[in-house]
Backbone as CSV, one residue per row, in Angstrom:
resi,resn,N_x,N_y,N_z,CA_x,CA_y,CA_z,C_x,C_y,C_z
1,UNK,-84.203,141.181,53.944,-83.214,141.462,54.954,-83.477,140.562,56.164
2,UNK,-82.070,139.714,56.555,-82.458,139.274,58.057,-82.089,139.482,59.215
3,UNK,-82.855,139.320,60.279,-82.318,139.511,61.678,-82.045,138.653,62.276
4,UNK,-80.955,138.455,63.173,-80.997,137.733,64.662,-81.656,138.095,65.657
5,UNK,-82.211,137.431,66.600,-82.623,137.776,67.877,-81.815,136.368,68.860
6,UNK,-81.881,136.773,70.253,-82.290,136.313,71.441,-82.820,136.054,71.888
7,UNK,-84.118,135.117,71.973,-85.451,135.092,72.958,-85.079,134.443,74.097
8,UNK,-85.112,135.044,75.480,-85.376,134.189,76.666,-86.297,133.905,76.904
9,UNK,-86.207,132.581,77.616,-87.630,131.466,77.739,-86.700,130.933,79.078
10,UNK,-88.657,130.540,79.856,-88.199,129.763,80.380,-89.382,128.202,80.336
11,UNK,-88.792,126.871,80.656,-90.125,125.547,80.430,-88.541,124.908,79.823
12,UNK,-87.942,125.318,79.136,-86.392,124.315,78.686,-85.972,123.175,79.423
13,UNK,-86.388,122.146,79.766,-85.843,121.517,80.759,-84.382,120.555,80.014
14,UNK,-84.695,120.113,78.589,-83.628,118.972,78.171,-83.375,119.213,76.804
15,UNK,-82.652,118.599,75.965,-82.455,118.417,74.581,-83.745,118.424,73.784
16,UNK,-84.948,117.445,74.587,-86.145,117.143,73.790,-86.847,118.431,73.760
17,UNK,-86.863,119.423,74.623,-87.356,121.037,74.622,-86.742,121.791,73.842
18,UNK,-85.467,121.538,73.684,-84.554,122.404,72.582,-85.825,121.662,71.178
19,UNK,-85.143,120.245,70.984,-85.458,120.048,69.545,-87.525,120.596,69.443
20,UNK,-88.022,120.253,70.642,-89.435,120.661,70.288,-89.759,121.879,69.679
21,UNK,-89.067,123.593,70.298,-89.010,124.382,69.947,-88.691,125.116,68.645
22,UNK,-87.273,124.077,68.198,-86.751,124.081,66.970,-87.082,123.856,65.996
23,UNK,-88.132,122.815,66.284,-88.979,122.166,64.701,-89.945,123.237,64.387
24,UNK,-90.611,123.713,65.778,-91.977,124.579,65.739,-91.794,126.050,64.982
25,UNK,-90.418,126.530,65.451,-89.879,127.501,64.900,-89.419,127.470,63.542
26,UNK,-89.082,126.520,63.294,-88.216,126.403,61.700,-89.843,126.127,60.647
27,UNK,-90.856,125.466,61.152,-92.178,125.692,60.652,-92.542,127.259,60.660
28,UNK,-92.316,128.093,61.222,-92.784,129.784,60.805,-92.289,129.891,59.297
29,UNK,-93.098,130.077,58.373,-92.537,130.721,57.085,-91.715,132.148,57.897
30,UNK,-90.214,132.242,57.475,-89.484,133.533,56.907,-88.730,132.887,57.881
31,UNK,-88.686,131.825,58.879,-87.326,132.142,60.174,-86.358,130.744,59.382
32,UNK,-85.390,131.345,59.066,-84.022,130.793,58.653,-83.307,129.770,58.990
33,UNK,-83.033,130.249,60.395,-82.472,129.193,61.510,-82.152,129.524,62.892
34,UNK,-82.310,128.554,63.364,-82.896,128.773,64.730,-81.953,127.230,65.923
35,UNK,-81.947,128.250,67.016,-80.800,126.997,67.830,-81.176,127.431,69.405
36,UNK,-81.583,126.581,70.027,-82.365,126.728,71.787,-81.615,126.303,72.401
37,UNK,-80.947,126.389,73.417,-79.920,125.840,74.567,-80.744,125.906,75.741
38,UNK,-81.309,124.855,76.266,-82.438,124.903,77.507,-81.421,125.302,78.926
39,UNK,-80.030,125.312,78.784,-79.142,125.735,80.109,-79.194,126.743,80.037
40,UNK,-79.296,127.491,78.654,-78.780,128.526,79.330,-80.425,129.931,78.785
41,UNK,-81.449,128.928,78.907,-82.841,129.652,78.712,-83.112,130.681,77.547
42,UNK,-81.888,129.810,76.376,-82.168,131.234,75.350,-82.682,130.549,74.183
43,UNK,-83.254,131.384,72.934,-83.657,130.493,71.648,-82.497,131.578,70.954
44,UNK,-81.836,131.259,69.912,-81.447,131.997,68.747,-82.052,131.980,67.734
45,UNK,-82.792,132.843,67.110,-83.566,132.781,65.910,-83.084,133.766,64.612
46,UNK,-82.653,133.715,63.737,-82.414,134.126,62.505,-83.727,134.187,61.448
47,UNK,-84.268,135.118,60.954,-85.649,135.252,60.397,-85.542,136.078,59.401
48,UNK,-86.113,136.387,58.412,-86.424,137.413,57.248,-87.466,138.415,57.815
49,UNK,-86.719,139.468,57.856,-88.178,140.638,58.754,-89.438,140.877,57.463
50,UNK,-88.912,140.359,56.502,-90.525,140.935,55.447,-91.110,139.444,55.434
51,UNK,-90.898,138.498,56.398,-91.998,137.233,56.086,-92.331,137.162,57.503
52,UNK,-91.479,137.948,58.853,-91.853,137.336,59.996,-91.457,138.286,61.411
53,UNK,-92.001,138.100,62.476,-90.987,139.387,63.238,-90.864,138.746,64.537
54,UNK,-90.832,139.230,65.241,-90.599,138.870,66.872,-91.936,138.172,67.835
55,UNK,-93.359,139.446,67.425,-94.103,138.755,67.811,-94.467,137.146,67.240
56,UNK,-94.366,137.081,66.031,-95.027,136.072,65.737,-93.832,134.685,66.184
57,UNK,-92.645,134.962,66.439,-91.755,133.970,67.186,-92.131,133.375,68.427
58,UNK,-92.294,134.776,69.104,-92.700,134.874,70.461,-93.944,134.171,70.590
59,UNK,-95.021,134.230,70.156,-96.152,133.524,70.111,-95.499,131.575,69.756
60,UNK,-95.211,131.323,68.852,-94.938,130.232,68.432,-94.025,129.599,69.671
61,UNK,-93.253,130.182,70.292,-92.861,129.207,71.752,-93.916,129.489,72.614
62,UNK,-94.672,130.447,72.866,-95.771,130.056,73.533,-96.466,129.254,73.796
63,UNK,-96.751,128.915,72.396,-98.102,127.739,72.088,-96.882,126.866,72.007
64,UNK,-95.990,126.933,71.956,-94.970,125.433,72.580,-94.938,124.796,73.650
65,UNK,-95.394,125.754,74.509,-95.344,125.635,75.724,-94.488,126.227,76.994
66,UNK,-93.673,127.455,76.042,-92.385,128.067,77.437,-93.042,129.178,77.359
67,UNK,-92.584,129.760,78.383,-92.576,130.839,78.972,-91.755,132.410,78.233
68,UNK,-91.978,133.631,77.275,-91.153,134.248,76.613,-90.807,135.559,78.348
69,UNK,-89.510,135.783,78.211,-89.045,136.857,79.583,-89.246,137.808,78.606
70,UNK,-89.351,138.743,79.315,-89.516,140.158,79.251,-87.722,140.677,79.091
């Protein structure tokens, strides 16, 4: 079964932060697909909840380097 989420972030400054995030994310085994818009500070992530969940998203832009909002 999959989910969408929303993650707000903030560190997005350009296209090259979108695509950085995007590669890092689409490397998680179970996340599907995934799309970052640095204007408007959000990630869209699509994932399989039995290979992957929120924390482990959330961590993976971390160590990207942004910031996850509360």
């Amino acid at each position: 079964m999959s989910k969408e989420i929303i993650v707000e972030v903030t560190g997005m400054k350009c296209g090259s932060c979108e695509s950085n995030v995007e590669e890092k994310l689409q490397a998680l085994d179970g996340v599907i697909k995934v799309k970052a818009y640095h204007k408007d500070e959000e990630i869209e992530v699509e994932f399989d909840l039995d290979k992957t969940n929120r924390e482990a998203i959330e961590a993976v832009i971390i160590n990207a380097g942004y910031k996850v909002l509360a």
